[in-house]
N, C-alpha and C positions, 0 to 999 in steps of 0.2 A: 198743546203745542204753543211755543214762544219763540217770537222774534223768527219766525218762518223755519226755522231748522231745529231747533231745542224741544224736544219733548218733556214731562215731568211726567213719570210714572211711580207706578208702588209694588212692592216687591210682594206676589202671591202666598208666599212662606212666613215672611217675616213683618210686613206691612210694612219695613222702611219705603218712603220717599223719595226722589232723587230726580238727576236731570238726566237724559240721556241721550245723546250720549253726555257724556261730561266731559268740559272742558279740562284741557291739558293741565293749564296754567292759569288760571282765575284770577290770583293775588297781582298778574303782571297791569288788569288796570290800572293797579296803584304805581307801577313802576312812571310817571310822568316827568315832567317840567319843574324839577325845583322851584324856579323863582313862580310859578304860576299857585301851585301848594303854599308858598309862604306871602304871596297876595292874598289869598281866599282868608288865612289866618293871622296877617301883619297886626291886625287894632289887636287881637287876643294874647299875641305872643308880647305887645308893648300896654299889656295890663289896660287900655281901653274900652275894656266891651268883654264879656263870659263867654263861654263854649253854649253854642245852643245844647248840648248833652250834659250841663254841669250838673243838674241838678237829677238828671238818671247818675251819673258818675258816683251822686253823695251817699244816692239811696245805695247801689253798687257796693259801694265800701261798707257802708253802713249794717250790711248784711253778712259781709267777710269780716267783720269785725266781732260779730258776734262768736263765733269758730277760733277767728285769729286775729288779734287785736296786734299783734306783731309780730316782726320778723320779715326777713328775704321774703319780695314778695316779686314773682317774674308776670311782666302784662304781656303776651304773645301778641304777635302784627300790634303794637304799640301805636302805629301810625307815625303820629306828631306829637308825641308824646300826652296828648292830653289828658288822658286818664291818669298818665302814670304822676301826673304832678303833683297832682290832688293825693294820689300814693306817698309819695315823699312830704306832703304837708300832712298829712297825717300818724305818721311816726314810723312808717314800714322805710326798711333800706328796697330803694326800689331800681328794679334791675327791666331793660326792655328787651325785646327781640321781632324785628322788622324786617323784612327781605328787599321791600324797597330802596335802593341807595337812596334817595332823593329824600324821601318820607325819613327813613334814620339819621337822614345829614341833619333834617332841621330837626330833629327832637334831640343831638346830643348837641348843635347850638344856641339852640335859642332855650332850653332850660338847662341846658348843661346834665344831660344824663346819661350815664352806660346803657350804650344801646349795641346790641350784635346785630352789625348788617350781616345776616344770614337765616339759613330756616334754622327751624328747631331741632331738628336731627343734627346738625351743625354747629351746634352749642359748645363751646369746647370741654372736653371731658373733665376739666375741673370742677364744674359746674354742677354736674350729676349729684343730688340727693343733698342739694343744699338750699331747696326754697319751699320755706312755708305756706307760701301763697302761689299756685298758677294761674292766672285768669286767662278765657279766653270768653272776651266780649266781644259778641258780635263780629266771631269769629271761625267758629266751627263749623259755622255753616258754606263757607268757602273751603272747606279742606276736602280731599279727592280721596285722600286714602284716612279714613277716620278710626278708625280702628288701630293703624299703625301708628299715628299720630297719636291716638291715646300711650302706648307702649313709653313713648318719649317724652310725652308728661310725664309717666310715671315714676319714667326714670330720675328724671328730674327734681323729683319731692323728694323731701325728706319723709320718714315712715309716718310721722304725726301730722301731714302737711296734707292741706284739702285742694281740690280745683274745685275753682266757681265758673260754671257755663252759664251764657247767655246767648240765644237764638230765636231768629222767629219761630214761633208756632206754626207749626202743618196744618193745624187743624185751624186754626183762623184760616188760615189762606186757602182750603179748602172753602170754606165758609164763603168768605170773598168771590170765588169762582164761580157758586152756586149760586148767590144773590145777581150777580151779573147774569148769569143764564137766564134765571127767571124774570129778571124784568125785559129781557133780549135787547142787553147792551151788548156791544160788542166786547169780546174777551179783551182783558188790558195786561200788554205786554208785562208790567212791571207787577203784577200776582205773586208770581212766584221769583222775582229778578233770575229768571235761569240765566243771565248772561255772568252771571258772579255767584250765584249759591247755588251750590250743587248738590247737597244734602238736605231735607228736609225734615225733621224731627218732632214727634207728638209723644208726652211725656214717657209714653209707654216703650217708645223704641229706643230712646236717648236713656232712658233705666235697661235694656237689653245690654246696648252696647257697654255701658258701662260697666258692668254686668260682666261680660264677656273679657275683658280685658282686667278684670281685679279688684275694683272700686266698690266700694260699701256707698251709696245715695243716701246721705241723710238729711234732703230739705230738697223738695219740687214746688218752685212757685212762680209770679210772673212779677213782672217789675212792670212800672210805669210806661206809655209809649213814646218813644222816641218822635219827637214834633218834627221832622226834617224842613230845616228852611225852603222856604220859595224866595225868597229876597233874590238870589241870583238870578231869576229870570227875569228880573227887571231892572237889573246895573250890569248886570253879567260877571261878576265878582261875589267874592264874602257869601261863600256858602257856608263857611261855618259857622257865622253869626244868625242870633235869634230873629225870625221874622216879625214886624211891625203886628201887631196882633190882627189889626183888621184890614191883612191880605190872604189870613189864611184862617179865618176864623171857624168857619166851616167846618174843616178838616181836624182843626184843634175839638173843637164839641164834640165834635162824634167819635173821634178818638179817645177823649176821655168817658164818655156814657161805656163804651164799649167795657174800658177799662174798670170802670166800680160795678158794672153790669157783672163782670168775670166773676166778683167772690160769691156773690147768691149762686153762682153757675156753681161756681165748682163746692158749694154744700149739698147741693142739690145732686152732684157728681160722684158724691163720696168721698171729696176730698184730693180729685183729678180734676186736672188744669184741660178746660172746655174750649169750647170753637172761638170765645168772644175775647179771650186773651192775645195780645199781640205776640207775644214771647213767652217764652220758657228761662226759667234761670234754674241750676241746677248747682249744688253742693254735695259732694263728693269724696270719701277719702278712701284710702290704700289699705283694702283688704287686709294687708298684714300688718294695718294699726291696731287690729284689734283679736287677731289671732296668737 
């Protein structure tokens, strides 16, 4: 149980994970204060200062590039465009989709990009089966209806065109939850963030669903972990910006041991993504690419 009313359970049949109940609306956090969103990111959008995710973003690409070194490439919940920047420096025609008005007002000003304020079922039907690339980073894990969501990716691809998922690990955050038990800390709300991810996924269920829905998996693995600033708890702004190293040093080391800790794990696994990974990245294509 999180945040006194949020439960996170797993499905007896299928061992999905999930919150439950699940919130309606999840992505509406993001719905905020324009000028508040283009504070946090003012030095990055006036070329001062990097994205504290730039260098998860290169490894990102760098992985979609091996599949698809070009072409239409669509980034879903784009945010503020950050990712998708690095998309269009890299040679992909890159196309966004954001539901937040606020979050797509500043990603089609401040880098000047095609962005659809709207969801993904919303897409306008010219769109369908015209992008090489779908990503959804650190993404999936807020969507309620995932399966149906997949349909709409799919629809979206063209027949030779892959998605790249990225999500945290179940199984770390299991792992997380256990460790806290056993030394009798108190349980910490943000394990699971039930207040925003509502699906939980361990390689084996995120291979189901895909599964289920059409998609051929051809690449399970884990990317680097995401260092999320602390700087804002001490000016109260510029959360997007890299934290000074020695305010969060800590939490940087032990995130990354866990991280080179992963691949001994997962030889020793058979070649499945284990408890000490923070995420799941997954590569995927359309069943009828190859039928």
């Amino acid at each position: 149980m999180e945040h006194g009313t949020i439960g996170v359970v797993r499905c007896l049949d299928c061992s999905l994970i999930y919150a439950s109940p699940r919130l309606k609306a999840p992505e509406q956090l993001y719905w905020g204060d324009a000028l508040k969103f283009f504070e946090e990111g003012r030095v990055i959008f006036k070329g001062h200062a990097p994205h504290h995710r730039d260098a998860n973003y290169d490894e990102e690409l760098a992985l979609i590039r091996k599949y698809k070194p070009s072409g239409r490439f669509l980034d879903v919940g784009c945010n503020m465009g950050f990712l998708l920047r690095k998309v269009r420096e890299g040679g992909w025609e890159a196309v966004g989709v954001e539901p937040s008005p606020s979050l797509a007002k500043l990603a089609r000003e401040q880098w000047k990009l095609p962005i659809h304020n709207c969801f993904l079922d919303k897409l306008p039907i010219e769109e369908a089966g015209t992008f090489d690339v779908v990503a959804l980073s650190d993404v999936f894990e807020h969507v309620t209806m995932p399966l149906r969501f997949l349909k709409d990716v799919q629809r979206l691809m063209k027949d030779d065109g892959i998605v790249y998922i990225k999500v945290p690990n179940a199984r770390f955050s299991q792992f997380k939850q256990r460790m806290l038990e056993r030394m009798g800390r108190k349980f910490a709300a943000g394990v699971w963030d039930s207040d925003e991810h509502v699906v939980h996924y361990t390689d084996d269920t995120i291979r189901t669903m895909l599964g289920k829905v059409g998609f051929d998996v051809v690449e399970v693995t884990f990317g680097k972990p995401v260092n999320a600033p602390v700087w804002h708890e001490y000016v109260g702004h510029y959360y997007l910006n890299p934290t000074p190293w020695y305010l969060d040093w800590k939490r940087v080391v032990g995130r990354t041991a866990f991280y080179y800790a992963s691949f001994p794990e997962r030889l020793l696994r058979g070649g499945k993504v284990g408890v000490l990974a923070h995420n799941l990245v997954v590569i995927a294509r359309k069943r009828s690419a190859r039928t």
